[in-house]
Every structure is written in structure tokens, then in C-alpha cells.
N, C-alpha and C positions, 0 to 999 in steps of 0.2 A: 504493500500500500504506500511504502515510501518513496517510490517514483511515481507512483501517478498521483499524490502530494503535489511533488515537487513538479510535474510537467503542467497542473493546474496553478500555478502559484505563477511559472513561467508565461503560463498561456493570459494569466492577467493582467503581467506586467505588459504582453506585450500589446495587450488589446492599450493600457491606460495611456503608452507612448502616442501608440497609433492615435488614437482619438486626443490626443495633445496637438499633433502633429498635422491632422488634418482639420481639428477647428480656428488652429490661424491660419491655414490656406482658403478654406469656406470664407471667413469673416475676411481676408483680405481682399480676394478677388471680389465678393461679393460688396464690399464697399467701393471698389474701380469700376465695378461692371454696371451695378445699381440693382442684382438681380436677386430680385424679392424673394423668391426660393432659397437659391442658393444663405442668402442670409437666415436665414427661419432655420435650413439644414445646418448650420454654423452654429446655431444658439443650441440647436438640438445635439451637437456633439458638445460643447461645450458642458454640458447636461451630463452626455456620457462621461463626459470626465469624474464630475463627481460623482455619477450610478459607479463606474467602475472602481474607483479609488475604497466606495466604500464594501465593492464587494470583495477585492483585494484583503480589506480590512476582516471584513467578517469570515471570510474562507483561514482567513491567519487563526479568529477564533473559535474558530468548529475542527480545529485540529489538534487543537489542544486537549489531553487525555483528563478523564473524568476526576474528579476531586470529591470533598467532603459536600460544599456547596451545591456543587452539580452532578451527582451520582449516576445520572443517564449522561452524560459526556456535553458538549458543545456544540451540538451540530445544527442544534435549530437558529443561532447566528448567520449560516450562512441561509437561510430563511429569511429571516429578517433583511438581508443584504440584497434578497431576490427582492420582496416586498421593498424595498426601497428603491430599487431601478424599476420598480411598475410604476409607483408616485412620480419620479424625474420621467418618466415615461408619457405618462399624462398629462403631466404639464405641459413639456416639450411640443406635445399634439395639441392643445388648445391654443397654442403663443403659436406654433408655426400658421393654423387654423384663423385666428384672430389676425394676421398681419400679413396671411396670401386672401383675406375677403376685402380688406381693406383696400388691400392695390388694386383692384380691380373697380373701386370708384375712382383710383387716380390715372394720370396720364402714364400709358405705359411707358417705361425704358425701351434705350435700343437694345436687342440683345446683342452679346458678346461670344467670341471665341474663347476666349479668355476663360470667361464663366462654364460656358462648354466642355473647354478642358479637363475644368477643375471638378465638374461633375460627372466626366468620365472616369478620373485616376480617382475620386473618393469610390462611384460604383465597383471598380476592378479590385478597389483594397479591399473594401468594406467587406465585397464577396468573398474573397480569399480566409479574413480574418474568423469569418462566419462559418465554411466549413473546417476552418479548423480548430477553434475553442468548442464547437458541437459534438465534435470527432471528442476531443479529449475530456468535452464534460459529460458525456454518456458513458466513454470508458472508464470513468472514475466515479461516476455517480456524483459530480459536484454538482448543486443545485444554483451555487451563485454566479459560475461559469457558465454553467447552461440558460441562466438571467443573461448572463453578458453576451452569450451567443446570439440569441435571441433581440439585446441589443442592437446588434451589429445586423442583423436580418431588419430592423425597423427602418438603420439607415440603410439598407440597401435597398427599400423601397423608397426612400426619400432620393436618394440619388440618383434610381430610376427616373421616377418623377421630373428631378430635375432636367435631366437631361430631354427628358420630352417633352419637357413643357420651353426652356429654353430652344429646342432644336425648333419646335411648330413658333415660335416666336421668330428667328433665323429665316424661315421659310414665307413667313409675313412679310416682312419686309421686302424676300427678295422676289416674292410674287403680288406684293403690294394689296395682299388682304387682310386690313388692320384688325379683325378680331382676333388671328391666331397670335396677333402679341401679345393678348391676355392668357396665352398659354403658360405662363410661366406662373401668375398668381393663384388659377384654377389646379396646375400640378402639388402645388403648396399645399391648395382644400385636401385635394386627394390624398397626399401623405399625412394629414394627421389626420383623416380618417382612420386609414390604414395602421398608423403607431398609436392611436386611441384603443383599436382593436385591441394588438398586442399585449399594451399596458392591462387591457380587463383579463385579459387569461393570462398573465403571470401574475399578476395581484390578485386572482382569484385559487391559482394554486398555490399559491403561498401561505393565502387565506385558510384550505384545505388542510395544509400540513400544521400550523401553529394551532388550526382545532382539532389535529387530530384526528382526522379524519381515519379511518380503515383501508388500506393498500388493497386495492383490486380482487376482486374474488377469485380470477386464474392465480392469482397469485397464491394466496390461502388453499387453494387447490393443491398446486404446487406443493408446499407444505405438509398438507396434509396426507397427497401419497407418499412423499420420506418418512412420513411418520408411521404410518401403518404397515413402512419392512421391516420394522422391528418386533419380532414374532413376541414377545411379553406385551406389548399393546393389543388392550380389549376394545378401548373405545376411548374416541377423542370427545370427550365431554366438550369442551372451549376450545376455541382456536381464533386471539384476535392479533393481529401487528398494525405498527401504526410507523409510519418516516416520520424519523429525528434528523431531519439534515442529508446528510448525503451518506444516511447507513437506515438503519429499518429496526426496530425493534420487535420482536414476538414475545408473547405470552400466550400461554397454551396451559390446561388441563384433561390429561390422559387416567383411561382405568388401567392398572394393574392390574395381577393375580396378588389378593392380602395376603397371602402366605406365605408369601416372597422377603427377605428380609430388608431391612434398612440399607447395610449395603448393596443388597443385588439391585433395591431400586435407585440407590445412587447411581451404580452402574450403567442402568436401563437410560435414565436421566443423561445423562453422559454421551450414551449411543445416541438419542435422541436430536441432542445439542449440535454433533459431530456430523452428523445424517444432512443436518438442513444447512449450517454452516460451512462444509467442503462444498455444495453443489450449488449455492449462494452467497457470493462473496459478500454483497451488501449487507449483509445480516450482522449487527455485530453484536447482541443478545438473543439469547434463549431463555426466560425464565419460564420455568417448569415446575408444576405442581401435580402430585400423585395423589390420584384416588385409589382405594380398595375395590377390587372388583370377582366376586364370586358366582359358581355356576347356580 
């Protein structure tokens, strides 16, 4: 688990340069060019900066091993860290939303190449950057990487956007039909339609896991047939688990045979634990409770 730790820890830093690096390129051209997308996308990474910084921060504390204070461990931080790039997430989509409706009572800009540019090398990074922190936060199971991925998928819609509403702007001019040069503030509506979206479904699984919600019933499935190859299990009385972060807790009650002693059912217990936890890496409790069970 300690390199895929550490290839998640990498994978943040490298998202938090990146969106350093590409909101003064957005806010620059987008000040020379005058182009009301591209700016809204510049505010919206600027955004990213802090969603990622603080998920950075919260993955540092969901890794940190379980104490007196926090006896299930840390992982629901990186929760919180999800839930906080949904909020920078919806804001971003109403500010981009409020200031691409606006341009469109004003006199449009000419569009630019310039701006063009700068919304094709954000689309090519963006895309880049997206499958591969998705890649590393599904192999690792981090929840605040897969917020950042997800991130990075919001602006890859905006910088879609951009460039097509910028290009039908381009095309206006050079075929001299003035409404496509309000393509550039209609693209703007569209992305934070688009990153609105986003924001409700990762701030509604977020929402999910800090209540606790029950992990899928294939899943429980799952579970449940490891449990039943172990021939002293009579019957699985209980069976709930719930995600703590970027690992899964179980809780389970099974019948024994009562005739069985204290240690065989520590034993059995042990089998049990070993069964769901090799064929699950996510797993990082088993608590098990033994019932008496006779014919």
C-alpha cells in the first residue's frame, strides 16, 4: 500500500503545479484577448488550486495510522477533501455561469488566436492529467484523487467549451455572421452547466460516505460467499460494511457450532478475517462477532 501512497501523493502534486501553471496562462491571455470564457475557465482553475491543495492536505491525513482518538483510522479526511472540491466546484459553475450570461448583453470581443491557443494546450493537458490521476485513484482506492480527477474532467469540459465557442466566434467574423460571436459567452453557460452537474454527484457521494451509507449489495454478496467456504459457518446472521475513506470497513455476525471452543472460534474468526481481506485489498477491518449455533 506504500507505493500506491506515494504514486497518489505524486499524482496531486502534480495535478496542484498543473493547475498553478495553467490559471496564469487562462487569466493572462484571457485579459489580452478579452475572452469571457477563457476568463471564467481561469477563475475556475484558480478554484482548482485550492480544491487540490486541500485535497493534497486531506489524503496526507487519511494516511495516517489509527490512534487512541480515532480508532477506525483517518480516512474519512480524504472525504471531506472530496466534499470540499464539490463546494469550489459549484461555485466555480455559478461565477463562470453569472459572467458568460452577462457578456452576452454586452458588445462582443474580437476573438483571438491567442485565446484559441490557450484553450487548446489547457484541453490536451487537462485531458492527459484526467486519465491519469483516475488511473491511479481507482488503483489505490483514493477518494480525494478521484475528486481531483474528476476535477480535471470539469475542466476538460470547460476547455472544450472554450475552444468552441471561441472557434464559432473566429468563424463570425470571418464569415461576417455576428451572432456566432456570442459563441464564446453561450460556451461559458454550457460549462457551468456541465461543472454544476459534476459538483452535485461528488458532493452527493461524499455526502453518502460521511452518513455512512452501506457499500453496494454485489459487494456484500461478494463477502458473503468468502464467508460461507468456511465449513464451521452455519449462518450469517449480519453482514453490514460501510467506506471510511479510501478502505471499507465490515462488520459481520456468523452462527457457529457452540460446542466449539473459545479458541477454535478464534480460529474460525481469523479464517474469516483472512478469507475477505486477501481477495479484497480495500478492506482494512473485519470485526466479527460469534453466535452459538445448534442442530
Amino acid at each position: 500500500m506504500g507505493k500506491g501512497n506515494n504514486a497518489s501523493i505524486v499524482a496531486v502534486w502534480i495535478s496542484l503545479v498543473s493547475n498553478i501553471v495553467l490559471t496564469l496562462l487562462k487569466l493572462t491571455v484571457g485579459f489580452l484577448s478579452g475572452s469571457q470564457v477563457l476568463l471564467a475557465d481561469g477563475v475556475h482553475n484558480a478554484g482548482d488550486v485550492i480544491a487540490t491543495a486541500a485535497a493534497l492536505s486531506s489524503m496526507r491525513i487519511s494516511k495516517r495510522p489509527a490512534d487512541d482518538d480515532h480508532p477506525y483510522g483517518h480516512g474519512k479526511a480524504e472525504v471531506l477533501g472530496s466534499a470540499f472540491v464539490a463546494i469550489v466546484l459549484a461555485l466555480a459553475a455559478l461565477f463562470i455561469g453569472y459572467h458568460a450570461a452577462t457578456a452576452l448583453f454586452e458588445e462582443p470581443v474580437e476573438a483571438s488566436v491567442l485565446a484559441l491557443t490557450a484553450a487548446l494546450v489547457s484541453l490536451a493537458w487537462k485531458q492527459a492529467l484526467y486519465m491519469y490521476t483516475i488511473r491511479i485513484g481507482r488503483q489505490t482506492n483514493s477518494k480525494g484523487l478521484i475528486a481531483t480527477a474528476y476535477d480535471h474532467l470539469a475542466d476538460v469540459y470547460a476547455s472544450l467549451a472554450a475552444v468552441v465557442g471561441i472557434a464559432l466566434a473566429m468563424l463570425g467574423e470571418a464569415w461576417s455572421i455576428p451572432y456566432l460571436a456570442y459563441g464564446d459567452p453561450l460556451a461559458g453557460i454550457i460549462v457551468s452547466i456541465l461543472v454544476l452537474k459534476l459538483a452535485y454527484s461528488m458532493g452527493q457521494e461524499a455526502f453518502d460516505v460521511l452518513m455512512e451509507k452501506a457499500v453496494k449489495p454485489e459487494k456484500l454478496g461478494e463477502y458473503a460467499s468468502l464467508i460461507v467456504t468456511i465449513p464451521q459457518v452455519k449462518r450469517i446472521d449480519r453482514l453490514r460494511a460501510r467506506e471510511h475513506g479510501h478502505y471499507i470497513l465490515v462488520d459481520l455476525r456468523v452462527s457457529i457450532p457452540g460446542e466449539l471452543t473459545v479458541q477454535e472460534g478464534h480460529d474460525i474468526s481469523r479464517q474469516i478475517k483472512r478469507a475477505i481481506m486477501e481477495r479484497h485489498a480495500d478492506v482494512d477491518e473485519v470485526l466479527i462477532h460469534l453466535n452459538p449455533w445448534y442442530e
